[in-house]
C-alpha positions as CSV (number, residue, x, y, z in Angstrom):
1,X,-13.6,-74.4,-0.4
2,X,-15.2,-77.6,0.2
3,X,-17.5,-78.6,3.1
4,X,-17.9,-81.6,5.2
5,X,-20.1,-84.2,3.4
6,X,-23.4,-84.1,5.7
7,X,-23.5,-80.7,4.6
8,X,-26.0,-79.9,1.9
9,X,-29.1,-79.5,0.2
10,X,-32.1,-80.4,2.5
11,X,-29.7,-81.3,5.5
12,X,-31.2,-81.2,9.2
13,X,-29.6,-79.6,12.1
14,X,-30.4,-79.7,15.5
15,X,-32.6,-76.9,16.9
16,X,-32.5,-75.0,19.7
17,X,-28.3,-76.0,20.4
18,X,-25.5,-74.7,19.1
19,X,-23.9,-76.4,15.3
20,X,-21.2,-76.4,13.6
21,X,-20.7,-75.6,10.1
22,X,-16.9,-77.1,9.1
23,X,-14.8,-78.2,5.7
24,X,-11.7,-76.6,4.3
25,X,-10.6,-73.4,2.4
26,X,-6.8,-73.0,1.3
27,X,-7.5,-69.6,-0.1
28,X,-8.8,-67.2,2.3
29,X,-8.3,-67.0,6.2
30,X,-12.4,-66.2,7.5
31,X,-15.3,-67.8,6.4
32,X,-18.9,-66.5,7.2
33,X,-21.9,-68.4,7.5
34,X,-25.5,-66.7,7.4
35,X,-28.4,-68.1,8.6
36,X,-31.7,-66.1,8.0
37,X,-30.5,-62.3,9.7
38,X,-27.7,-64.3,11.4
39,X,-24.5,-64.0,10.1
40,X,-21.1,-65.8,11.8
41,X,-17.3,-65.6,11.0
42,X,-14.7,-68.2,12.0
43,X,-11.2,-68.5,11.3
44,X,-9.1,-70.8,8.6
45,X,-6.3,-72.4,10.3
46,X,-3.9,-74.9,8.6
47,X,-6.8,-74.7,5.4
48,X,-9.5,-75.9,8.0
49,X,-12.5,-73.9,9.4
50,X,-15.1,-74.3,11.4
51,X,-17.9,-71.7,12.4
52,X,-20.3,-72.4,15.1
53,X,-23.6,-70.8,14.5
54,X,-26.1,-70.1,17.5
55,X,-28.7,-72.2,18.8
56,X,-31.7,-71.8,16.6
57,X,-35.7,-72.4,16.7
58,X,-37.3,-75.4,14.6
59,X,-37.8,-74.3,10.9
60,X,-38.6,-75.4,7.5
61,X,-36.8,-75.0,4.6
62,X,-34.6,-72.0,4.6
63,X,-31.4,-70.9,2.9
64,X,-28.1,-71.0,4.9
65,X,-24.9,-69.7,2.8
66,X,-21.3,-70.2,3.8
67,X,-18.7,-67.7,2.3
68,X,-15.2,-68.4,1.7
69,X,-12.9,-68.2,-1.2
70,X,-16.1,-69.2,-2.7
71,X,-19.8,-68.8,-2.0
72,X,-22.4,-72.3,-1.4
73,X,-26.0,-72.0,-0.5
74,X,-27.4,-74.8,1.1
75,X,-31.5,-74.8,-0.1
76,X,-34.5,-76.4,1.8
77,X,-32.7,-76.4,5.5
78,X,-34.1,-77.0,8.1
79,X,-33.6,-77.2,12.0
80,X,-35.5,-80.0,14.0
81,X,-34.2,-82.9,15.4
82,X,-31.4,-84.9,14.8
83,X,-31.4,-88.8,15.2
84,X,-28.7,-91.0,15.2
85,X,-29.5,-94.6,13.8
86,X,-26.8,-97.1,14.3
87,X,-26.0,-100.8,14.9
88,X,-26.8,-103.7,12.0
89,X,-28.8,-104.7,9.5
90,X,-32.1,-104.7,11.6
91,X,-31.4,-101.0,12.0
92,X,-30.5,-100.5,8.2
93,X,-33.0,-102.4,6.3
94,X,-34.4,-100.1,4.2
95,X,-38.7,-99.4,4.1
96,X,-39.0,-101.5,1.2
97,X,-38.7,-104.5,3.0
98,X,-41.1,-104.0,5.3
99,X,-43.7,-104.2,2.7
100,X,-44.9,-108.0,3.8
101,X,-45.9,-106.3,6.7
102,X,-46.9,-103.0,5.9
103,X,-46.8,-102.2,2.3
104,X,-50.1,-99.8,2.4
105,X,-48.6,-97.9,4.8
106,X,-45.3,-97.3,3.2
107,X,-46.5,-96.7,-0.1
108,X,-48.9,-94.3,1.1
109,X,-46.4,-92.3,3.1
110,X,-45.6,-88.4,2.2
111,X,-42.8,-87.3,4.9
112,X,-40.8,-85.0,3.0
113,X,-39.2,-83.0,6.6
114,X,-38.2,-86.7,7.6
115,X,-34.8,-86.8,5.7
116,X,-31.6,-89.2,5.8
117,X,-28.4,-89.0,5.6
118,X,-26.4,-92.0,5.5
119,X,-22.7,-92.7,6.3
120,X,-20.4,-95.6,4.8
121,X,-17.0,-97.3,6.8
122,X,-13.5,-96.4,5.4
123,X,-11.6,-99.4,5.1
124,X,-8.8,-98.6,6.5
125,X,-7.1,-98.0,10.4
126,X,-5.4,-94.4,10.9
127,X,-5.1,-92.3,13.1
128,X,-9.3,-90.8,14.5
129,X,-8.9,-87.2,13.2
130,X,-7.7,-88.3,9.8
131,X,-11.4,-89.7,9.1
132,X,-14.0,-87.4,7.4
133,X,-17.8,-87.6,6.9
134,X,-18.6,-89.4,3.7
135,X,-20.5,-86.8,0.5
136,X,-23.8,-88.2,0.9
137,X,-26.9,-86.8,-0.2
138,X,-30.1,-86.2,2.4
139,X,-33.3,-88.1,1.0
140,X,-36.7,-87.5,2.3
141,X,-40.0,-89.9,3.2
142,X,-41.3,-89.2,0.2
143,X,-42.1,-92.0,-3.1
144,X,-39.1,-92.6,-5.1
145,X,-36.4,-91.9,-1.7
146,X,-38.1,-93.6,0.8
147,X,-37.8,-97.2,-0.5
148,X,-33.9,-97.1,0.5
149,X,-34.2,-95.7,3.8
150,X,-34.0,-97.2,7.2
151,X,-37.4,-99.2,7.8
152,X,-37.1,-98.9,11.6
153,X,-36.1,-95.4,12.1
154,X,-39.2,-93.9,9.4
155,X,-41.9,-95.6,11.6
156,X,-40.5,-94.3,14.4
157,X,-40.4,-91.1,14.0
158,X,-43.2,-90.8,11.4
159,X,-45.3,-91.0,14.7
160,X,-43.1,-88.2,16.2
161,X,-43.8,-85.6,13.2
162,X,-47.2,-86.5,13.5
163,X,-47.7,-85.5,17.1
164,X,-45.0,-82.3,17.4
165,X,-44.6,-81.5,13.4
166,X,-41.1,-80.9,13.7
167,X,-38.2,-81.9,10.6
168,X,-36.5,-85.2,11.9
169,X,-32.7,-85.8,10.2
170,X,-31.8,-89.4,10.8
171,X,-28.0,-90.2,10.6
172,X,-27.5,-93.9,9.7
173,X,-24.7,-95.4,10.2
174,X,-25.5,-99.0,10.6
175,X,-24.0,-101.7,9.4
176,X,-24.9,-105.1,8.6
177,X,-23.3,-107.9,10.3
178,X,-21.4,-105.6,12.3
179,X,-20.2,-107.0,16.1
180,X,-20.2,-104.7,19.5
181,X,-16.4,-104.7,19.1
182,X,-16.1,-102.8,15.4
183,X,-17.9,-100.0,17.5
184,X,-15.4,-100.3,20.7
185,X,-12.6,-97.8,20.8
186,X,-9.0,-99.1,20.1
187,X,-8.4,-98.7,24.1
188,X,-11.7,-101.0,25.0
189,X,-10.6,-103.6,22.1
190,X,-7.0,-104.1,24.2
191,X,-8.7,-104.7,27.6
192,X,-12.2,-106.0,27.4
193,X,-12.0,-108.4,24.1
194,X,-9.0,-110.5,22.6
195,X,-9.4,-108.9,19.2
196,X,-6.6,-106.2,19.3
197,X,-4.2,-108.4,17.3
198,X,-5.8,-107.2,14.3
199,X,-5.9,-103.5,14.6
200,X,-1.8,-104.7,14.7
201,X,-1.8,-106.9,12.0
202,X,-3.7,-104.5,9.6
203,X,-2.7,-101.0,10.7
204,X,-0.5,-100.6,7.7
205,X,-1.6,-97.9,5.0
206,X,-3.0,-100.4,2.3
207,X,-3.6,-103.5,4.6
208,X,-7.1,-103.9,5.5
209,X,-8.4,-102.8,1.9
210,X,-5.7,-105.0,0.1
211,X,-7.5,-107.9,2.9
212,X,-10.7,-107.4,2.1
213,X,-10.0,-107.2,-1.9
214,X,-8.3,-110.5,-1.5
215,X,-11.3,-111.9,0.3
216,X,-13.1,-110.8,-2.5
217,X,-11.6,-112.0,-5.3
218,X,-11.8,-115.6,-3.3
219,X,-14.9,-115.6,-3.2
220,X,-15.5,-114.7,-6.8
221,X,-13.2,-117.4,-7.9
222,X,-15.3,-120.6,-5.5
223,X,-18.5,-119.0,-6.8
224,X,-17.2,-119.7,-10.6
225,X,-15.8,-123.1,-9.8
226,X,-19.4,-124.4,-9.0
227,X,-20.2,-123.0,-12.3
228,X,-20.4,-126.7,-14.7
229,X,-23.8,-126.4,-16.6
230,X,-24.7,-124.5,-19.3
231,X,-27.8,-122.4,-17.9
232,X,-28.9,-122.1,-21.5
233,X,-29.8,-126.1,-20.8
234,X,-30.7,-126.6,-17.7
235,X,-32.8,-123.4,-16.9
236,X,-35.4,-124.9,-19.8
237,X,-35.9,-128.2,-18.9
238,X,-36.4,-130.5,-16.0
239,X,-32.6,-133.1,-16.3
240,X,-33.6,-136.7,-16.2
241,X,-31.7,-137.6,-13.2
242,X,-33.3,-134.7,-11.0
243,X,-35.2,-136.4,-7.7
244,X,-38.1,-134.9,-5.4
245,X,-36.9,-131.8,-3.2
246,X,-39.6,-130.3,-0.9
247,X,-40.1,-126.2,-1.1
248,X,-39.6,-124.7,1.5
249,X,-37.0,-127.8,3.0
250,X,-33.3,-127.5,3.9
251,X,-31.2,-130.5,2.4
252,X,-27.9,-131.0,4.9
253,X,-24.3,-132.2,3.2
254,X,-24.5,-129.9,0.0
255,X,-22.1,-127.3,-0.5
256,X,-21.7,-125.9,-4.0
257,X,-24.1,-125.9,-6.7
258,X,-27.9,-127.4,-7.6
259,X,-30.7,-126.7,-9.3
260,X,-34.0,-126.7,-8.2
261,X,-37.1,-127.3,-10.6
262,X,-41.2,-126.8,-9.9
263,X,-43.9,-126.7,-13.2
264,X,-46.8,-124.7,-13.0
265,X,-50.0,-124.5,-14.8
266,X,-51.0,-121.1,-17.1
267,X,-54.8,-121.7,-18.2
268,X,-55.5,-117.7,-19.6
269,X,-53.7,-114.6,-20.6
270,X,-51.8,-113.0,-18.3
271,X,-50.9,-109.3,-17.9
272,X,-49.3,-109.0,-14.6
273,X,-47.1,-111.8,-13.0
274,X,-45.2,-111.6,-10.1
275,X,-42.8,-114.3,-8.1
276,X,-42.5,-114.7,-4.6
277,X,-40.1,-116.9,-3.9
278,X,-39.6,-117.3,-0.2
279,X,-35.8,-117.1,1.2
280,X,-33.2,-119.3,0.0
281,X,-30.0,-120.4,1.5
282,X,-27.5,-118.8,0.0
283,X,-27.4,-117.2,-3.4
284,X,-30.3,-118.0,-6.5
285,X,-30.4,-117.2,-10.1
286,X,-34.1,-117.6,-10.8
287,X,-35.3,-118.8,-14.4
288,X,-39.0,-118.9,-15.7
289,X,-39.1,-120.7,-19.1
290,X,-35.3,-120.3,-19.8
291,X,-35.3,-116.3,-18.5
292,X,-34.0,-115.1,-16.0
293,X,-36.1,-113.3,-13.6
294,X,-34.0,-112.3,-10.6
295,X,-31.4,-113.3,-8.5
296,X,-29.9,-112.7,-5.4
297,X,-26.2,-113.1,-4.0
298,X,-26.9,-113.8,-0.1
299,X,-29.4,-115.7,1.7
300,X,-31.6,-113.1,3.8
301,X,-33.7,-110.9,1.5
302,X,-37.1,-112.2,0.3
303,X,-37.2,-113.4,-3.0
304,X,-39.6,-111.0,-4.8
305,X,-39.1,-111.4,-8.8
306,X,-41.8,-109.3,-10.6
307,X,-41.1,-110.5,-14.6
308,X,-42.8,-109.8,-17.8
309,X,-46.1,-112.0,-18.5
310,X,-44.9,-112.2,-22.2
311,X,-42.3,-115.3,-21.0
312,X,-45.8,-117.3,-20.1
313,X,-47.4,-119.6,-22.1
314,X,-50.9,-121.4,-21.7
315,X,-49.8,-125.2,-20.4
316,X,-47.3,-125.9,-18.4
317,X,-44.2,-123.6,-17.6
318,X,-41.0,-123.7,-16.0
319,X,-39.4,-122.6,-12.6
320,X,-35.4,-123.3,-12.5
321,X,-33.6,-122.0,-10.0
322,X,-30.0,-121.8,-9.5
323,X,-28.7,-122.5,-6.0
324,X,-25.2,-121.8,-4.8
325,X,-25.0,-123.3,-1.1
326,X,-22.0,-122.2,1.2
327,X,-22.1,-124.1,5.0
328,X,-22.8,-128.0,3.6
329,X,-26.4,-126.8,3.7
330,X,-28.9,-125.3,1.6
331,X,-32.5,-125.1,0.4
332,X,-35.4,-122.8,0.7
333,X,-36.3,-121.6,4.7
334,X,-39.9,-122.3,5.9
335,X,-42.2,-119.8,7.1
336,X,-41.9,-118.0,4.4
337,X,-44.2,-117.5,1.1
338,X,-43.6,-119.4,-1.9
339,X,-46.1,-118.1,-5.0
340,X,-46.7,-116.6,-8.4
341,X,-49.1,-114.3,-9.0
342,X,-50.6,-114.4,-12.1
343,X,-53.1,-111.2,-12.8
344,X,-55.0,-111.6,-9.3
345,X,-54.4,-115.8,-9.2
346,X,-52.0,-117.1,-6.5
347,X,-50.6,-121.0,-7.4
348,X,-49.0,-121.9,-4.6
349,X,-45.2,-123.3,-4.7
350,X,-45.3,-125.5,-1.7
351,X,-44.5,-128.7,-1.9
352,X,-42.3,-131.5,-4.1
353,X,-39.7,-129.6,-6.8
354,X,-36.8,-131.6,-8.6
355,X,-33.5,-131.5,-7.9
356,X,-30.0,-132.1,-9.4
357,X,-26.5,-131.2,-7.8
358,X,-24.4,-129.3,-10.6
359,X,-21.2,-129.2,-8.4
360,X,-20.5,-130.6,-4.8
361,X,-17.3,-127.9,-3.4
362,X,-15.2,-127.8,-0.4
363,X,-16.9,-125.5,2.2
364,X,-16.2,-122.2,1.1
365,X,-14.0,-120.7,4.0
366,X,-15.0,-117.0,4.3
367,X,-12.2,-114.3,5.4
368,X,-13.5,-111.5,7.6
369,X,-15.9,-108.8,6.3
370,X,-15.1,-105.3,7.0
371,X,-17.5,-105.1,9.8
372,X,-16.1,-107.6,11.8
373,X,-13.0,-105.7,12.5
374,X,-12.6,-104.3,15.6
375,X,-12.7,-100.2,16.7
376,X,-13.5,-99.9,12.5
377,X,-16.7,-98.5,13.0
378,X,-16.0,-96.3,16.0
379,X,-12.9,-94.6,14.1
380,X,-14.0,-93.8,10.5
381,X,-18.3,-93.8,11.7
382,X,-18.3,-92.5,15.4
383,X,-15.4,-90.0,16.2
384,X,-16.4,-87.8,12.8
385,X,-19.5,-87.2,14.2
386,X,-18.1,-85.3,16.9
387,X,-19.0,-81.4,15.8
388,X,-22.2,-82.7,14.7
389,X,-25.4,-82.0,17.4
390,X,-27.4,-84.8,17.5
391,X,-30.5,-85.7,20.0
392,X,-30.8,-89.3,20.8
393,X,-29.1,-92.7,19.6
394,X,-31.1,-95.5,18.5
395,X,-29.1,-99.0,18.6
396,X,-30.4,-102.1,17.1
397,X,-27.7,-104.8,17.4
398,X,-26.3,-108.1,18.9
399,X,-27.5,-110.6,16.7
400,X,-23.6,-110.6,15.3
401,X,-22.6,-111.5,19.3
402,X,-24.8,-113.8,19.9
403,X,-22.6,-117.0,19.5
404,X,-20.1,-115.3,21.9
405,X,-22.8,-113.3,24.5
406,X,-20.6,-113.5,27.5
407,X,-19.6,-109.7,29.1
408,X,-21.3,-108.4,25.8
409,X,-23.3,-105.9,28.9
410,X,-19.7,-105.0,30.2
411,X,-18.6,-104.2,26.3
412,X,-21.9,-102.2,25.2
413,X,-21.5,-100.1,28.6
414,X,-17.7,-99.1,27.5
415,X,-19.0,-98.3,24.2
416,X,-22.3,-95.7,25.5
417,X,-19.3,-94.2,27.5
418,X,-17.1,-93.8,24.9
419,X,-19.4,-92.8,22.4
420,X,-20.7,-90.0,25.1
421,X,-17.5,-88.6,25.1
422,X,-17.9,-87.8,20.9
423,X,-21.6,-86.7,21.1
424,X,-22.2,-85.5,24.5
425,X,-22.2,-86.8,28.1
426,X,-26.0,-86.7,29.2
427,X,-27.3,-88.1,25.1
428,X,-30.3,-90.6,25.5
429,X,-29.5,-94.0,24.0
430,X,-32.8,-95.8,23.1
431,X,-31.4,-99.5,22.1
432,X,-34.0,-102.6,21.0
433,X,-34.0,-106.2,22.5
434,X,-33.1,-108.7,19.4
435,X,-36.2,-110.5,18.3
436,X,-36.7,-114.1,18.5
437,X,-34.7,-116.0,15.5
438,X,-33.4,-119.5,14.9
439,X,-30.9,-120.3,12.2
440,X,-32.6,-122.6,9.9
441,X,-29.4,-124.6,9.5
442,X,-28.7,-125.0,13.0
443,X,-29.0,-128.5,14.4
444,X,-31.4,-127.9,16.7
445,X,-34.6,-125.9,15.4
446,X,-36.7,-126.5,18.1
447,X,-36.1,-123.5,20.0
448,X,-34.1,-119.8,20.4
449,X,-30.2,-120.5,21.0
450,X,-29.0,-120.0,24.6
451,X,-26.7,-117.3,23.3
452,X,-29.4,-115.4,21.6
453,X,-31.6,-115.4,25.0
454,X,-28.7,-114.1,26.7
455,X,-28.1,-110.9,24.7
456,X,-31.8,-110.3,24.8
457,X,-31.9,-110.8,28.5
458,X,-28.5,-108.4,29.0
459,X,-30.3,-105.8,26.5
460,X,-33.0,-105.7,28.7
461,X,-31.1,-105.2,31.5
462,X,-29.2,-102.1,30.3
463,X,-31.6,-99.9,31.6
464,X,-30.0,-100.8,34.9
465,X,-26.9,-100.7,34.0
466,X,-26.5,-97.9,31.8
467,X,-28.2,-94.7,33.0
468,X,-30.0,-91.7,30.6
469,X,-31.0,-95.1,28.5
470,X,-34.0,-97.4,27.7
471,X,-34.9,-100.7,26.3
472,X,-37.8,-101.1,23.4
473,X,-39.1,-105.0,24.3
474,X,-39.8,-106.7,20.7
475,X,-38.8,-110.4,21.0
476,X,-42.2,-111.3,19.8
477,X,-41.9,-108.8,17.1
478,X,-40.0,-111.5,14.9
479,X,-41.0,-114.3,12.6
480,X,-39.1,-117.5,13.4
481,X,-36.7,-118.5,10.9
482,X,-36.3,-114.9,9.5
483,X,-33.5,-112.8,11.0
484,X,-34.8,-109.4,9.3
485,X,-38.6,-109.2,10.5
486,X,-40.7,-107.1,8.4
487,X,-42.9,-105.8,11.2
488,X,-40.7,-102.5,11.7
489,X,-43.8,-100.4,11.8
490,X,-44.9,-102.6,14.9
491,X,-41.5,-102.2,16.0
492,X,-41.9,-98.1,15.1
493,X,-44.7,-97.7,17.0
494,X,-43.3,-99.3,20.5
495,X,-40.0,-97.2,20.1
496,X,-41.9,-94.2,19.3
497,X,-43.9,-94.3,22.7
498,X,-40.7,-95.0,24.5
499,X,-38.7,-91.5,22.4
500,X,-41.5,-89.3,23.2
501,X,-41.5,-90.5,26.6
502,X,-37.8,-90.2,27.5
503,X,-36.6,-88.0,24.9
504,X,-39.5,-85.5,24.4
């Protein structure tokens, strides 16, 4: 017997409405599910079953035990409400990135009946009924699980428990970088979007995943071509030939590799040192006196290197970082912090650094990432939801459409229908207006893109458009240059207002 993966320990269901309880059982033909003094029996057809258990009252942590050719108990369930969080990466950043802007409050948080389950795209186009829910454990608000779940959807409804004390289950399913169109059925694709060439050209078996493997392995192989210094050399010393770079500054006509130099000053013993090293554009190995301290392999998350204190020495000492630049641009992106920490001293690391180009590359050409395919989403993430009872849909996207914003309103409406159809007709969507963001590369930095303005201004205007859904305003929720603000508790707060107002 085996059960469908957002089915276990500490799961959420949805009070007060009927669930379902499904898998698969090739060796017996009923399978009984008991909840408290409540005990169902559905029928296996074709090794499949699926038993729907009556609606039920909110509850804490009880037992529910499904018997087949085996027995499974499912311990600490509990029946509240069930959220679906969906869209991109401003919906999926997890809570430990908010910490710029909130950090007290997240580290301080004890929400252990606000759990997560979290769902992952299968890379591959077949036909809706032969995807299945991904085995994925529920987490809960608590230290030591909350770090990884989604920043926006815990401050939310963090305010929610507090007022009504009822067990929230979010369902994320979010993807980073994902366009309107991966979450467009295959029918909506064809008519609204020229994209359907690709569901064509990849609907064999193997196709897509043998694609994106490809892709990968490409992008493996330009990565090691700008590879010409030894860092054993160049991470320990400043190279003669390096010339002033100002942190944080982006250098235009470099793609490939540098290296990127500041000195700073240790005048007593330190015990705790951390490095904050702004954002840089695109992927950093980070080096304090020859060591490496961190790195990261895209451009957007805040570079936050805590080290050991042991690599310091009184005098001076030694940042080298590593810089691999993609779009003939590169550098580190203002408006951000740039420090070490030494015990409770901040040095600043604003200002002029040294700088040497390693290797100058061809622009690498990136194939398409998973989430750019269209009706992806909706297939493997959308249509296996459909036996699951959920509440409410929260959306956070566009920032992926907005260099193409034109009848993106016309798309999103085909999408809440289609989507109704899988979780119910009359389900509240609650979707968030992009905040304000300007590429740091672009040529003009002087003010928000046209094509940005233009999804926030159609997001907005989905209220009218759409009925049984509702906007939450937060272009003035962002910080400039930064495409994942950290002010999701901000964010929480105005959502939250707007959910117990149209929801609750």
């Amino acid at each position: 017997m085996r059960l469908a993966g957002i089915f276990g320990d500490r799961m959420i269901l949805q009070r007060d409405r009927e669930n379902h309880i499904f898998g698969t059982d090739e060796g017996t033909s009923e399978v009984k599910v008991t909840v408290g003094d409540i005990t169902v029996t559905g029928e296996v057809k074709d090794g499949k079953f699926d038993v729907v258990i009556p609606p039920h009252k909110a509850c804490f942590d009880i037992d529910v035990t499904i018997e087949g050719s085996e027995k499974i108990t499912l311990h600490e369930v509990c029946f509240g409400d069930v959220i679906l969080l969906s869209g991109q990466s401003n919906m999926e950043l997890p809570v430990y990135r908010s910490y710029d802007a909130s950090e007290e409050e997240a580290k301080s948080a004890n929400y252990p009946y606000i759990r997560q389950y979290r769902m992952a795209p299968e890379p591959v186009y077949k036909d809706d009924s032969e995807y299945s829910l991904p085995e994925s454990k529920w987490v809960s608000a608590v230290q030591g699980q909350i770090e990884e779940m989604s920043a926006y959807g815990f401050y939310t409804f963090k305010r929610i428990y507090d007022k009504l004390q009822i067990p929230v289950g979010l369902i994320l399913n979010a993807q980073g970088g994902s366009k309107l169109e991966g979450w467009m059925t295959e029918e909506d694709v064809k008519s609204m979007t020229n994209d359907y060439h690709f569901i064509e050209e990849f609907s064999g078996k193997d196709d897509l995943a043998d694609y994106l493997k490809l892709h990968e392995r490409r992008c493996i192989e330009w990565r090691e071509a700008t590879k010409v210094f030894d860092p054993e050399v160049y991470s320990k010393s400043i190279p003669e030939e390096a010339v002033p770079f100002e942190v944080p500054g982006i250098v235009k006509g470099i793609t490939g590799s540098i290296w990127v130099y500041k000195e700073f000053e240790v005048e007593e013993d330190v015990t705790d040192a951390f490095l904050y090293c702004g954002q840089w554009i695109d992927a950093d190995v980070t080096y304090i006196n020859g060591v490496e301290v961190g790195r990261t392999e895209y451009q957007y998350p805040p570079r936050k290197y805590p080290f050991d204190a042991k690599i310091l020495h009184k005098g001076k000492n030694l940042i080298a970082l590593r810089l691999i630049t993609e779009r003939e641009s590169g550098g580190g992106v203002p408006f951000h912090q740039y420090y070490i920490r030494l015990n409770d001293k901040k040095i600043s690391l604003e200002g002029e650094w040294k700088m040497v180009t390693e290797k100058s590359c061809e622009r690498f050409t990136a194939g398409m990432m998973l989430v750019f395919f269209p009706s992806i989403l909706y297939k493997s993430m959308i249509t296996t939801l459909e036996k699951v009872s959920i509440k409410a849909v929260m959306w956070y996207q566009g920032e992926s459409n907005a260099e193409e914003p034109e009848g993106y309103d016309l798309k999103f409406k085909a999408m809440v229908q289609s989507w109704r159809k899988i979780l119910g007709e009359d389900i509240p969507f609650i979707i968030t207006e992009l905040t304000d963001f300007i590429d740091p590369q672009s040529e003009d930095t002087s003010k928000v893109p046209d094509g940005w303005r233009s999804i926030q201004k159609q997001q907005l205007e989905a209220e009218t458009l759409i009925p049984g859904l509702r906007c939450v305003p937060a272009r003035d929720l962002g910080d400039m240059f930064e495409i994942h603000s950290p002010r999701k508790s901000e964010l929480g707060a105005r959502a939250a207002t707007i959910v117990e107002d149209f929801i609750y």
